[in-house]
Every structure is written in structure tokens, then in C-alpha cells.
py3Dmol code that shows the C-alpha trace and the ligand (Angstrom):
import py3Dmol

protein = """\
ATOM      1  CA  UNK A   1       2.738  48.597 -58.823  1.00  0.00           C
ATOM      2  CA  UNK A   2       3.551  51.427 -61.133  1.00  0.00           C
ATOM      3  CA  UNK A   3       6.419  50.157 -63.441  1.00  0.00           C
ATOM      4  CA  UNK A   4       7.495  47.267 -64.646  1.00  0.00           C
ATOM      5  CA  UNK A   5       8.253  45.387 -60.846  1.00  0.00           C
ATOM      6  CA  UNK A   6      11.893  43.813 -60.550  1.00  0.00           C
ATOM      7  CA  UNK A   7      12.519  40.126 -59.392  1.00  0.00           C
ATOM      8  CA  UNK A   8      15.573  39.187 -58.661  1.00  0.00           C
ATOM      9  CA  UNK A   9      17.008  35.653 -57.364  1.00  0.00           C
ATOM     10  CA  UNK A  10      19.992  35.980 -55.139  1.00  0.00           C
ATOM     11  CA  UNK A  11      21.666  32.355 -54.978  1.00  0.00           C
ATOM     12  CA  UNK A  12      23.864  33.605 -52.668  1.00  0.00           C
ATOM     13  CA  UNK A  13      26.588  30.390 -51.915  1.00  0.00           C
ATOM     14  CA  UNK A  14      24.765  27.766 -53.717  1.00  0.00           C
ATOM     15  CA  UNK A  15      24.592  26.705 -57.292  1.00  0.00           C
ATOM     16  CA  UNK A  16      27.391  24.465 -59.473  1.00  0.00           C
ATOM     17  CA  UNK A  17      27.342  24.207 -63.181  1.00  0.00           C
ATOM     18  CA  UNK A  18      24.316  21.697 -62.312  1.00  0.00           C
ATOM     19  CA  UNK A  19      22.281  24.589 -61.361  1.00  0.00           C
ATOM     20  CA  UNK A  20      22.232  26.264 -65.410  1.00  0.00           C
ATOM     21  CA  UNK A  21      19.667  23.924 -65.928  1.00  0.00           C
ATOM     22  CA  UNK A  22      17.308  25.872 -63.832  1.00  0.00           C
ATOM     23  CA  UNK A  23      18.910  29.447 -64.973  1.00  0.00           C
ATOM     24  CA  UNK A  24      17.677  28.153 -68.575  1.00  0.00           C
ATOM     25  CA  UNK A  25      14.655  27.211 -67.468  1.00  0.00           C
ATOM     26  CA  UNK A  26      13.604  30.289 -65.731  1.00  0.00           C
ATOM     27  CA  UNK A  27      14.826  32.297 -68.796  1.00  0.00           C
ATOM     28  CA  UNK A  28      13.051  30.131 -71.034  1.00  0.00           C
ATOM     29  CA  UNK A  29       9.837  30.923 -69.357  1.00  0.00           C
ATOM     30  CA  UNK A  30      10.105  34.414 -71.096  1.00  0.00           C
ATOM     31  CA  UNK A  31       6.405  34.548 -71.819  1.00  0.00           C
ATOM     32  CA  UNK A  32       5.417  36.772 -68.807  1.00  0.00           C
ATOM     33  CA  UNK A  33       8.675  38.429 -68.474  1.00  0.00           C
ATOM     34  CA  UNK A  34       7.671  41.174 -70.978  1.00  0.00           C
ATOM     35  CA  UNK A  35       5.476  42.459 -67.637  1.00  0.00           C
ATOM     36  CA  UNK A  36       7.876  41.293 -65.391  1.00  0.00           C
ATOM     37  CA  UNK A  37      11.987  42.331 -65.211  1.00  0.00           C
ATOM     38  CA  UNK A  38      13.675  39.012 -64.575  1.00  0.00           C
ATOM     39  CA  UNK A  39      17.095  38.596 -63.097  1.00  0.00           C
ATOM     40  CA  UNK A  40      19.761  35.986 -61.325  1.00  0.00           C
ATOM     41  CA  UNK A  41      23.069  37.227 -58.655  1.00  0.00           C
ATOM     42  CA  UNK A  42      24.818  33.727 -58.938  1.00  0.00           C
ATOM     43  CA  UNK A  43      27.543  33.358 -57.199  1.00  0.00           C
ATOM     44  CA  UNK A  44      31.018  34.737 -58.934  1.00  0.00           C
ATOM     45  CA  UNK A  45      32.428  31.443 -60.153  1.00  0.00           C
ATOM     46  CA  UNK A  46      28.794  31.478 -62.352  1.00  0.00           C
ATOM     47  CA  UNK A  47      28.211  34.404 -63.649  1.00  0.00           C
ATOM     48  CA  UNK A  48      29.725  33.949 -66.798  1.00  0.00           C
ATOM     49  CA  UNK A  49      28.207  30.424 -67.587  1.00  0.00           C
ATOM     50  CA  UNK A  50      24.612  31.963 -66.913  1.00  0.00           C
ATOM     51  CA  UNK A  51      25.496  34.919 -68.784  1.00  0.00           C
ATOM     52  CA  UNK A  52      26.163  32.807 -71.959  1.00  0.00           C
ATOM     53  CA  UNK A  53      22.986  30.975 -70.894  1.00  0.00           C
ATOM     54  CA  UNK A  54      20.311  32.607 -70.732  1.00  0.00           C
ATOM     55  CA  UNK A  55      18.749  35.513 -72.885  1.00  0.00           C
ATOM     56  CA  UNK A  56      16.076  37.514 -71.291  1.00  0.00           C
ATOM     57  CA  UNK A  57      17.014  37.943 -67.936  1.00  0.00           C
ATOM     58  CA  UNK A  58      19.583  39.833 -66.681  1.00  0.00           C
ATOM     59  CA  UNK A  59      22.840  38.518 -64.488  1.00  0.00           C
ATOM     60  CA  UNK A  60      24.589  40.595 -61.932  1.00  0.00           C
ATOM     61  CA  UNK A  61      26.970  39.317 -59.019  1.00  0.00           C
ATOM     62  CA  UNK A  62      26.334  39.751 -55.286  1.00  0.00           C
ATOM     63  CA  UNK A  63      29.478  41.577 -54.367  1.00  0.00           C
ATOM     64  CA  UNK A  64      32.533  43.585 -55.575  1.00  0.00           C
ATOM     65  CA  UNK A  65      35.693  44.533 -54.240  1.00  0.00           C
ATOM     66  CA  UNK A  66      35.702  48.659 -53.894  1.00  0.00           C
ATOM     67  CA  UNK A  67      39.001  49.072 -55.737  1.00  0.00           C
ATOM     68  CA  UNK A  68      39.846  48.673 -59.205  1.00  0.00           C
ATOM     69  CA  UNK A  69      42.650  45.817 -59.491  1.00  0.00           C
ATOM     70  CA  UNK A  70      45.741  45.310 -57.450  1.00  0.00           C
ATOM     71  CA  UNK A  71      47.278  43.157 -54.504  1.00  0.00           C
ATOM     72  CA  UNK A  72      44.121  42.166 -52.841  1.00  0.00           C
ATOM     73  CA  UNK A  73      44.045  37.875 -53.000  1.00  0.00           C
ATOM     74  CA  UNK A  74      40.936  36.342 -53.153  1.00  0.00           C
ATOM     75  CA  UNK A  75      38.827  39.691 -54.458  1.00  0.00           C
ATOM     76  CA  UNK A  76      36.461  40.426 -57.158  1.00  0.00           C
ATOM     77  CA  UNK A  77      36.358  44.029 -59.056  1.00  0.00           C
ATOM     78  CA  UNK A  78      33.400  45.358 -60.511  1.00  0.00           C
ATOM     79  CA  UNK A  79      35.122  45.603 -63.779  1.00  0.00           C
ATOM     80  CA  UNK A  80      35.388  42.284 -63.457  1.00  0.00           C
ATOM     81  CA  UNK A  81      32.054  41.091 -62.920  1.00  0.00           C
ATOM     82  CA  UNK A  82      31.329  43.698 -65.723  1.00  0.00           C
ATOM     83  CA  UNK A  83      33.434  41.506 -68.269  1.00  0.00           C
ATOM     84  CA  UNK A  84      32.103  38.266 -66.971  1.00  0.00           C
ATOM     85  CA  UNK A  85      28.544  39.707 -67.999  1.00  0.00           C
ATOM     86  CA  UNK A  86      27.571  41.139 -65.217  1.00  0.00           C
ATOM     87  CA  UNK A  87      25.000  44.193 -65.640  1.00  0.00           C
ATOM     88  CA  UNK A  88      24.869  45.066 -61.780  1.00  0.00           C
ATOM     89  CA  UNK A  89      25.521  43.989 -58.287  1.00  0.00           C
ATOM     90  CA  UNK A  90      24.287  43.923 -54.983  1.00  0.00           C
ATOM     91  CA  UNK A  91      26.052  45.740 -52.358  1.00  0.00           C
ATOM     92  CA  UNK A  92      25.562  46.041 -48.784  1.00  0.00           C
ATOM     93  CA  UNK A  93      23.622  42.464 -48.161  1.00  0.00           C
ATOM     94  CA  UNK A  94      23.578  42.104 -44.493  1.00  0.00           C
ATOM     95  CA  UNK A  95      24.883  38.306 -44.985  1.00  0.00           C
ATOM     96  CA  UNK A  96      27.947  40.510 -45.924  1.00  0.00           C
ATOM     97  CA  UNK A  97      27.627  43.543 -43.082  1.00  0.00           C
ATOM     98  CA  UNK A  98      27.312  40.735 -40.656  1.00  0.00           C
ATOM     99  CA  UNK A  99      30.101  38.170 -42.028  1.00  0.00           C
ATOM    100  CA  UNK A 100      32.836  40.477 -43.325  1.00  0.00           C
ATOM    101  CA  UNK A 101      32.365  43.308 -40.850  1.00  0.00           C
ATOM    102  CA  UNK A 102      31.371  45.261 -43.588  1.00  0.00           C
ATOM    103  CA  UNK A 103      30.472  49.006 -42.575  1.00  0.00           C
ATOM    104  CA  UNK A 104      28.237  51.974 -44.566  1.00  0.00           C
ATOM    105  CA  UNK A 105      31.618  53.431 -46.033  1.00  0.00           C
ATOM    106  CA  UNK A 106      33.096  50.815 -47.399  1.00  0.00           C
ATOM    107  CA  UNK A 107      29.686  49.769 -49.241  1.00  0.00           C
ATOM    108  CA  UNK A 108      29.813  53.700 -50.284  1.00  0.00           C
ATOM    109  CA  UNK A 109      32.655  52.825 -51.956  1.00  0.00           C
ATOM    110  CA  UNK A 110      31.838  49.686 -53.436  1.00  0.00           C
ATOM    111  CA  UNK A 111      28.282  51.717 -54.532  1.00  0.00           C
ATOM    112  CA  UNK A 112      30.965  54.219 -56.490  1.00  0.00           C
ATOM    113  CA  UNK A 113      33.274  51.692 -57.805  1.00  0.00           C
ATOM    114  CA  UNK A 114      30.501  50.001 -59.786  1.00  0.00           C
ATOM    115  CA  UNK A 115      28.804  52.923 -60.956  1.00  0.00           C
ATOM    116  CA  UNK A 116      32.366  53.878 -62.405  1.00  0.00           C
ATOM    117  CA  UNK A 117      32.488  50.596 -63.620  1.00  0.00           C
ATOM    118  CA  UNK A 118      29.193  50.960 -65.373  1.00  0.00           C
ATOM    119  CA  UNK A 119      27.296  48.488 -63.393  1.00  0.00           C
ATOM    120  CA  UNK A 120      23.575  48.759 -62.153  1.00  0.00           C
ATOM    121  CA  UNK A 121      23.657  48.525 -57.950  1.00  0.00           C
ATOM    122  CA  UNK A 122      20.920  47.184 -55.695  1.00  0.00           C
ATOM    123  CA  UNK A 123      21.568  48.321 -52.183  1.00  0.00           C
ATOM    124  CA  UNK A 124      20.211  46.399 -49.272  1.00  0.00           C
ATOM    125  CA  UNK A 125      19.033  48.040 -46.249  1.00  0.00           C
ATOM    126  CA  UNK A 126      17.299  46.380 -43.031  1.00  0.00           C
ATOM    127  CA  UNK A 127      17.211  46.703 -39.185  1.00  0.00           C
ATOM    128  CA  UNK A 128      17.732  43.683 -36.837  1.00  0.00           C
ATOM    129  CA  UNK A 129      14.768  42.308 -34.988  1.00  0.00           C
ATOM    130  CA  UNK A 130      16.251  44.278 -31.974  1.00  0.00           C
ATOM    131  CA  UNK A 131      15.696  47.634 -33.462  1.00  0.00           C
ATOM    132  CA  UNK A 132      12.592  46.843 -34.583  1.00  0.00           C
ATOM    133  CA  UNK A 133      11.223  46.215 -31.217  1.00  0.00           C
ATOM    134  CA  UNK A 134      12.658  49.606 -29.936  1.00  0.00           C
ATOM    135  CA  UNK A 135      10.914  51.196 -32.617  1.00  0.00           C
ATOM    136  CA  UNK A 136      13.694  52.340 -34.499  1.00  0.00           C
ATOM    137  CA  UNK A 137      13.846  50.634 -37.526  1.00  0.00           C
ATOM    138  CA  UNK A 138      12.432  53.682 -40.020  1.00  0.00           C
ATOM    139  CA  UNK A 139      15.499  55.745 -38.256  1.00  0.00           C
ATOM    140  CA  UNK A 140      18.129  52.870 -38.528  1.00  0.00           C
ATOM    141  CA  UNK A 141      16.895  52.244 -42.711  1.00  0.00           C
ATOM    142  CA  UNK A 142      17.771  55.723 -42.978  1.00  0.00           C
ATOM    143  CA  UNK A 143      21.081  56.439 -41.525  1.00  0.00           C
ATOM    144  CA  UNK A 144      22.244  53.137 -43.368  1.00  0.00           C
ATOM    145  CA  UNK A 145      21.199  54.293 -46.533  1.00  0.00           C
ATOM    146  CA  UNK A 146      22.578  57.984 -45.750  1.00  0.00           C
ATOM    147  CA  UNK A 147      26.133  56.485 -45.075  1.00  0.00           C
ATOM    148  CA  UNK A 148      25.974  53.991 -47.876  1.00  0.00           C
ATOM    149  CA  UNK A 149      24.436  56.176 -50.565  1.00  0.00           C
ATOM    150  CA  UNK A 150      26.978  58.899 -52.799  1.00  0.00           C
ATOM    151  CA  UNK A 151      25.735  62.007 -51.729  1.00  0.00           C
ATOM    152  CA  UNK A 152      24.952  62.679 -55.414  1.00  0.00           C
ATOM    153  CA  UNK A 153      24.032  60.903 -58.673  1.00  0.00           C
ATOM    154  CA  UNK A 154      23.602  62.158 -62.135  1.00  0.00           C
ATOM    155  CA  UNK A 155      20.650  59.037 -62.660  1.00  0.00           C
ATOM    156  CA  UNK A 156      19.583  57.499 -60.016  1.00  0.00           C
ATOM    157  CA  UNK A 157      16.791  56.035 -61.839  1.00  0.00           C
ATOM    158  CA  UNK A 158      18.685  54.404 -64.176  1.00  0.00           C
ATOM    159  CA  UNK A 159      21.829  53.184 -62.136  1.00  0.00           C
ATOM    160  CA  UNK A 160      20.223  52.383 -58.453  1.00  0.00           C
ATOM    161  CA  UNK A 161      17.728  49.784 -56.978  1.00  0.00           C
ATOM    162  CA  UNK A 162      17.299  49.736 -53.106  1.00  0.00           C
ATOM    163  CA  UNK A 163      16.161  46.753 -51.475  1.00  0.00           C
ATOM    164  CA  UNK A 164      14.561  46.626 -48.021  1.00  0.00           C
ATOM    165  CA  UNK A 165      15.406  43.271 -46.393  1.00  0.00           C
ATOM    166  CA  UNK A 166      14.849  43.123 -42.503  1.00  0.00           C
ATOM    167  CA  UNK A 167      17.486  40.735 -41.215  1.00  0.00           C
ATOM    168  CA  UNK A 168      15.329  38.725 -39.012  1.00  0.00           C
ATOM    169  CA  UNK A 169      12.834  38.230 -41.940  1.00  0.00           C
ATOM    170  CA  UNK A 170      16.027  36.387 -43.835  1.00  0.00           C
ATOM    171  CA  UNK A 171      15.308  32.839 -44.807  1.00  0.00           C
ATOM    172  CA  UNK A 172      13.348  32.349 -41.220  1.00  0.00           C
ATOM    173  CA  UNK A 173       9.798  31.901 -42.756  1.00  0.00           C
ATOM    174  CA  UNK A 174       8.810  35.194 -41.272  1.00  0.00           C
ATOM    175  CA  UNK A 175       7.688  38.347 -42.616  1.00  0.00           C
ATOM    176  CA  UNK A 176       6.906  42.082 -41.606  1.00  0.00           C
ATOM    177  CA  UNK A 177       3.417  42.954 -42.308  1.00  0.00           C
ATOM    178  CA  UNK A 178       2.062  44.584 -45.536  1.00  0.00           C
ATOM    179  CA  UNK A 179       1.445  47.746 -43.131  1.00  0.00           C
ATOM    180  CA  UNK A 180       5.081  47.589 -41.563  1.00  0.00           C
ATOM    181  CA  UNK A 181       6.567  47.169 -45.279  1.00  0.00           C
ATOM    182  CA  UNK A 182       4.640  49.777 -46.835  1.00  0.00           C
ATOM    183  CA  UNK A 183       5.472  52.274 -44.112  1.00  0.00           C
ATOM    184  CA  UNK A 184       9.136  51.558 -44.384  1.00  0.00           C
ATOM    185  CA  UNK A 185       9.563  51.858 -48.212  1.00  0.00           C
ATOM    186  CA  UNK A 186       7.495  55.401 -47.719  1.00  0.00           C
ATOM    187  CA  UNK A 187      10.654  56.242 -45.503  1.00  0.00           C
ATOM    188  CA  UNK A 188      13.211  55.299 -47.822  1.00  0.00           C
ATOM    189  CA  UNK A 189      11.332  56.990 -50.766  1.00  0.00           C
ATOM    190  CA  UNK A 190      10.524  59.868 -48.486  1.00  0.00           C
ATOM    191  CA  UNK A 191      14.392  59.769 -48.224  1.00  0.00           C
ATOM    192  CA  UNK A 192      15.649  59.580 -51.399  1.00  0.00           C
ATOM    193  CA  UNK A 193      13.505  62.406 -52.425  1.00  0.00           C
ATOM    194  CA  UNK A 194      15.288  64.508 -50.115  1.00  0.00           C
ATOM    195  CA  UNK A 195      18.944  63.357 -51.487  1.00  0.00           C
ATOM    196  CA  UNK A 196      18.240  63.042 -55.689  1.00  0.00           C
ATOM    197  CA  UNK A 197      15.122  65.181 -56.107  1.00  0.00           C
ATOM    198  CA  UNK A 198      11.384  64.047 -56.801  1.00  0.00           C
ATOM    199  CA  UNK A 199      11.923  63.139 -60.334  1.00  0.00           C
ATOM    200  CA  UNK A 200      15.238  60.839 -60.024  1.00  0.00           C
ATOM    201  CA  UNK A 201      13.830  59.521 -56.872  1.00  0.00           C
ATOM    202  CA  UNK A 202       9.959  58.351 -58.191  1.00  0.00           C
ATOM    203  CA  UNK A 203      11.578  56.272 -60.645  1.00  0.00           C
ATOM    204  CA  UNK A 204      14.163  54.191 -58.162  1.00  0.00           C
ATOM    205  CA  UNK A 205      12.979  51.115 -57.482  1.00  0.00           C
ATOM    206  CA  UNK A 206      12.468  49.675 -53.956  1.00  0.00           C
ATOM    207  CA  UNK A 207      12.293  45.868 -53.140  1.00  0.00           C
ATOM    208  CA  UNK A 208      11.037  43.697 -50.661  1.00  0.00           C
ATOM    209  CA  UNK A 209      13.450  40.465 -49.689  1.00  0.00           C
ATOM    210  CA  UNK A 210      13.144  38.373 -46.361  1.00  0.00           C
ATOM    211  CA  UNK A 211      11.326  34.988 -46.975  1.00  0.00           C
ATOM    212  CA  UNK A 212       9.479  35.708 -50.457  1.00  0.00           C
ATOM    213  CA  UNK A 213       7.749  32.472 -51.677  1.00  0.00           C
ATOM    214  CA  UNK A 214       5.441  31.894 -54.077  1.00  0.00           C
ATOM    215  CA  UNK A 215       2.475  31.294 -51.791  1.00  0.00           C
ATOM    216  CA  UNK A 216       2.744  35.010 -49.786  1.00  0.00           C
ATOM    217  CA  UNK A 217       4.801  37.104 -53.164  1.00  0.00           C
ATOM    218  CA  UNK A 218       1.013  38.193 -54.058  1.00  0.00           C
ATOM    219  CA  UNK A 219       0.331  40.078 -51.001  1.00  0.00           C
ATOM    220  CA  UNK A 220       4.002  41.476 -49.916  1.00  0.00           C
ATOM    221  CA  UNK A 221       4.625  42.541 -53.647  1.00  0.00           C
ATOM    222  CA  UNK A 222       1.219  44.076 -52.984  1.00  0.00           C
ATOM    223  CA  UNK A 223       3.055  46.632 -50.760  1.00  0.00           C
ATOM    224  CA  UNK A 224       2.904  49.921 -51.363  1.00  0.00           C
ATOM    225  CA  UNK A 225       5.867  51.049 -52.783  1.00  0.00           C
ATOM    226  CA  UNK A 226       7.524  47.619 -53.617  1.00  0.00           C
ATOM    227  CA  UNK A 227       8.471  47.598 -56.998  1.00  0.00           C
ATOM    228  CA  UNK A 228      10.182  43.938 -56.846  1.00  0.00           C
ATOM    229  CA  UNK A 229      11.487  41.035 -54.622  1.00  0.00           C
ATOM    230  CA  UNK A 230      15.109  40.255 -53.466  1.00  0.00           C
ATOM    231  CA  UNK A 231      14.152  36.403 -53.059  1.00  0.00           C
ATOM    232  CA  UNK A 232      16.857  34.192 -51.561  1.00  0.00           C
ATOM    233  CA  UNK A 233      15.861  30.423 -51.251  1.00  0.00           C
ATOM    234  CA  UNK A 234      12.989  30.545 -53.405  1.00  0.00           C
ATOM    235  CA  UNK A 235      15.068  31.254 -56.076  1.00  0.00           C
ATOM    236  CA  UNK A 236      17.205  28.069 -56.534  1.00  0.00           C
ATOM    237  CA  UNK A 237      14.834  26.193 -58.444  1.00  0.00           C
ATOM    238  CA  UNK A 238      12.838  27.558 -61.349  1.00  0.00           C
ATOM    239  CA  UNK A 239       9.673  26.258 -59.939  1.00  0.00           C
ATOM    240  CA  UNK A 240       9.502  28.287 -56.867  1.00  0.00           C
ATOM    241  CA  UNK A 241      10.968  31.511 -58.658  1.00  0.00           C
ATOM    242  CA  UNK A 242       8.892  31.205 -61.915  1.00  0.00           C
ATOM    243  CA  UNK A 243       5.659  30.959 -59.069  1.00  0.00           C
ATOM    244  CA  UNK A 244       7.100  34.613 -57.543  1.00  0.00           C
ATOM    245  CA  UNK A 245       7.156  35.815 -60.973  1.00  0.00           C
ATOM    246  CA  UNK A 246       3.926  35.129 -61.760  1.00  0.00           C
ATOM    247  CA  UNK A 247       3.054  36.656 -58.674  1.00  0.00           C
ATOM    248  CA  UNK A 248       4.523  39.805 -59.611  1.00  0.00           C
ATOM    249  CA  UNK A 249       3.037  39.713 -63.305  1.00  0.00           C
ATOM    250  CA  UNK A 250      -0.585  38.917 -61.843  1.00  0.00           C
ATOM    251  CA  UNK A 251      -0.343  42.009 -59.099  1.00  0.00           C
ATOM    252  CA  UNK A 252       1.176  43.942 -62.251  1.00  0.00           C
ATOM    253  CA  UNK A 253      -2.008  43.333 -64.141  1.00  0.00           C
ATOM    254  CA  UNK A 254      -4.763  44.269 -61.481  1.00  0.00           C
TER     255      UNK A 254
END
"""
ligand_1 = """\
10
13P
O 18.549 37.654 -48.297
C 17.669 37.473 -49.119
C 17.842 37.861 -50.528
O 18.966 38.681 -50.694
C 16.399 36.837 -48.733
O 16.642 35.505 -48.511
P 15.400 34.480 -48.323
O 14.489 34.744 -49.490
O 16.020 33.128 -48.347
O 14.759 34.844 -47.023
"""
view = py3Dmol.view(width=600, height=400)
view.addModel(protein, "pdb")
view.setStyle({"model": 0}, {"cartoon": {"style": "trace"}})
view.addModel(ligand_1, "xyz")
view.setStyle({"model": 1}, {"stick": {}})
view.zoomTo()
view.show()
């Protein structure tokens, strides 16, 4: 792993005020985080409370309405999450392509929104099971990312994260191969070469998510080309996330 790999817990909708307890914790354990960048999505109604919480680790939300403000009951800008202390958000999560119907443009827009709002974004990407048994899933990766992606960015590096979650590897247990991730995070870099440039697109990080744990983060984060983990359940107690990050810091030093 070249830079400094990227672990982020998305709590996705779990976690009450009794869960800042383990936020603390994890951000307590700041000793390896110096080799390892450390950050929690909580869900919206936390953000703030874990912002005020913790101090090394970074907080970002797991969604955002594309617009700015207006009429639009029950949403969540990115200027909002912004002033509740969020420093980025993850767009395109297939819990939310799946759920709420929600299709490459509109994520496009969402991607925009919170770049204009001045948010970091970490884009998920990831083919069904179906797709991958027709062979398609390099091809399907792509196009998603082509549709979702702005067509240009003045610093990529800085502003954009990608993470490669297959759905079918999503808190089932089950994992692609170090082989099958490896080849598909060559495709997406292979990709984002070809829309930001070498430069801008060397220093974009890609993640793996789909079933991380602390007993296999060793060997996936391994990968080549995965510069983090998108971990889901593993990240609701500080046990099983602090055990991923030490994961990450131990492949970091080899
Ligand atoms: O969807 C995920 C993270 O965004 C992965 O979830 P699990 O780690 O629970 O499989």
C-alpha cells in the first residue's frame, strides 16, 4: 500500500447517542492512526455528537440531498452535513441505488453538490452477483463510475475516494478473491487515468468494502490497488474496527 490507506466505518442505520462511547473509543486509540487515516459515516441524526467527540478521526455522512435547500421534506444538504461537521460523504452506496431507486445522474449530482459544498466524496461502485457471473463486472464498474463521475475535476486527489463494494459481497460473509479485487481496482484506476490524467488519478484512493473483518482485512487490504476499507458491520463496535485498523497499519508497515 503506497499512501497512507483509508478506513472508514459506515454505520449505516444503526447507532443512538449510546453508540459515542465506541466513536470515543476508536478515536482514543490514536496511537496507530498516525499510519492509518481513521474515519466514521454515522448516520445524520449523529454526526454532530461524534463530531464534537472525537479528535483524530474524521466524520462524514452517508448521503446528501443534490440540491442546495428548499421544499424537499425529510432531506439532508451537503451544506448541511458540512455545518454539522461533516468533512465528506458517501454517495452512490448501492443500499441507496437499490432502496431509493437511485440512478448514475442523480449521484452525479449529488457528487457536484458536495464538492460545491466543500465536502470530500467517496463513491461506491459494484456489480451484482448476476453480472459477475456473465463476466461483466469490470464493464458494469466502469459505466457506473462514467455516469456518476463529473466529467472533470480540478483535484481529484484531494476531493475524491472511490470505493469498490460488490453488492453480493455486502454483509453476507463473502468475499471476491484477492485476484478478482486486484483486477477490478486496476480497471477503475485504469479508468480514472483516462478521465483526470495520470497524476490526479495515482493519488485517488480506491477501497475495498463487502464483509471486511478483522480476521480476513490483512489479506483483502493486501490487494493491489486498495488503499482502504469501506467496512459496514465491523464497524459498530470499536473492537472489531480498531482489529481492521490494525490490519491496515500492519500491511502499511511490511
Ligand atoms: O456496505 C458496506 C460498507 O459501505 C459493507 O458492509 P459490510 O461490511 O457489513 O459487508
Amino acid at each position: 500500500m503506497a499512501e497512507r490507506p483509508y478506513i472508514v466505518g459506515n454505520w449505516k442505520m444503526n447507532g443512538t447517542r449510546a453508540m459515542l462511547s465506541e466513536a470515543r473509543a476508536i478515536d482514543r486509540s490514536s496511537q496507530r492512526l498516525m499510519k492509518v487515516e481513521v474515519a466514521l459515516a454515522p448516520p445524520f441524526t449523529l454526526i454532530h455528537a461524534v463530531h464534537r467527540e472525537v479528535e483524530q478521526i474524521g466524520v462524514g455522512a452517508q448521503d446528501c440531498h443534490a440540491g442546495t435547500e428548499g421544499a424537499n421534506t425529510g432531506d439532508i444538504s451537503a451544506a448541511m452535513v458540512a455545518d454539522a461537521g461533516a468533512k465528506f460523504v458517501i454517495l452512490g452506496h448501492s443500499e441507496r441505488r437499490q432502496d431509493h431507486g437511485e440512478t448514475n445522474a442523480l449521484i452525479r449530482s449529488k457528487v457536484e453538490s458536495a464538492l460545491e459544498a466543500g465536502i470530500r466524496v467517496i463513491l461506491c461502485c459494484g456489480e451484482s452477483e448476476e453480472t459477475r457471473d456473465e463476466g461483466k463486472a469490470e464493464s458494469f464498474v466502469s459505466r457506473q463510475l462514467k455516469g456518476s463521475l463529473p466529467e472533470s475535476l480540478d483535484n481529484a486527489d484531494e476531493v475524491l475516494t472511490i470505493a469498490y463494494e460488490p453488492i453480493w459481497a455486502i454483509g453476507t460473509g463473502r468475499t471476491p478473491t484477492v485476484d478478482d479485487i486486484g483486477a477490478m481496482h486496476r480497471s477503475i484506476r485504469a479508468l480514472l487515468v483516462e478521465l483526470y490524467g495520470e497524476e490526479m488519478a495515482a493519488q485517488v484512493r480506491i477501497l475495498y468494502g463487502g464483509s471486511v473483518n478483522p480476521d480476513n482485512a490483512k489479506e483483502l487490504l493486501a490487494a493491489d490497488e486498495v488503499g482502504g476499507a469501506l467496512v459496514g458491520g465491523a464497524s459498530l463496535t470499536a473492537e472489531s474496527f480498531l482489529g481492521i485498523v490494525l490490519a491496515a497499519a500492519e500491511v502499511q508497515e511490511q
